[in-house]
C-alpha positions in Angstrom: 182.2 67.8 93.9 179.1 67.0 91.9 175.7 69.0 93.4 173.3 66.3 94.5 170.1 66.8 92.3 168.7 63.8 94.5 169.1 66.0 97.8 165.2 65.6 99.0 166.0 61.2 98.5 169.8 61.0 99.5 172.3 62.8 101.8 175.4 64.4 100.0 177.3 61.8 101.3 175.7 58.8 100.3 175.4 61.0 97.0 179.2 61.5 96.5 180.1 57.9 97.5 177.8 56.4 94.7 179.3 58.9 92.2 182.7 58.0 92.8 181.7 54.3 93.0 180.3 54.8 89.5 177.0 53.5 91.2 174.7 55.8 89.8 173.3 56.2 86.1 174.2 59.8 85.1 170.9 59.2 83.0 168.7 58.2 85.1 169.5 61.3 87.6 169.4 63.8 84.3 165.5 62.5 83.7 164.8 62.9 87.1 166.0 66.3 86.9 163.7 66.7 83.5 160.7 65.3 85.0 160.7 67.5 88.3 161.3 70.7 86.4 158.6 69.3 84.0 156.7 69.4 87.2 157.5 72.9 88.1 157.3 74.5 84.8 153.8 73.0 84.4 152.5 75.3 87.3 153.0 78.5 85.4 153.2 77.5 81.9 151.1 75.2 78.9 152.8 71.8 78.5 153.9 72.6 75.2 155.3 76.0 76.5 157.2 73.6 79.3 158.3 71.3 76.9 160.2 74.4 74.2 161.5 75.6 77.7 163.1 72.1 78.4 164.5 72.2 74.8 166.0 75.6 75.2 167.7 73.7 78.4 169.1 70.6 76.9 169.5 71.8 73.5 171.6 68.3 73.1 167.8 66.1 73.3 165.1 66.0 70.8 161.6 67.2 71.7 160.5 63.6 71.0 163.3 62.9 73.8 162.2 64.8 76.3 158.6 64.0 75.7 159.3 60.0 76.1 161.5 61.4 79.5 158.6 63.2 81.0 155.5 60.7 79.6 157.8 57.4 80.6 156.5 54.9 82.9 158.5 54.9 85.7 159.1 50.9 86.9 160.0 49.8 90.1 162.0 47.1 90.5 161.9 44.4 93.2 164.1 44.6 96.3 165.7 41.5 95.3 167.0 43.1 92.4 169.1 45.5 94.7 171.1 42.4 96.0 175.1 42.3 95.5 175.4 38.5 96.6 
């Protein structure tokens, strides 16, 4: 079983079921998961101190990467869009 990273949003359940569904972007949850430790790491530390950190962690992205993760504009999308009919 997959930990859910979307705990505070979602239930486990409803977590699980979209996972095994393949209803959920594996992205989009990994840049959430950027962007709140981002968040976090900015308490105690510089942002470019955060950002090296965030390398060290996902050695796989580019610093450019991650900084177009974090600095992104995040866009909503209409309810309509959400529709499966």
């Amino acid at each position: 079983m997959v930990k859910n990273p979307l705990k505070p949003h979602i239930p486990d359940s409803v977590f699980q079921f979209l996972i095994e569904h393949n209803l959920l972007r594996e992205k989009g949850v990994r840049d959430y998961q950027i962007r709140q430790r981002f968040r976090e790491l900015r308490r105690s530390h510089s942002t470019q101190q955060a950002l090296e950190i965030l390398q060290d962690e996902y050695p796989y992205l580019q610093y450019e990467t991650i900084r177009k993760i974090i600095y992104q504009k995040v866009e909503h999308r209409s309810p309509e869009y959400f529709y499966l009919f």
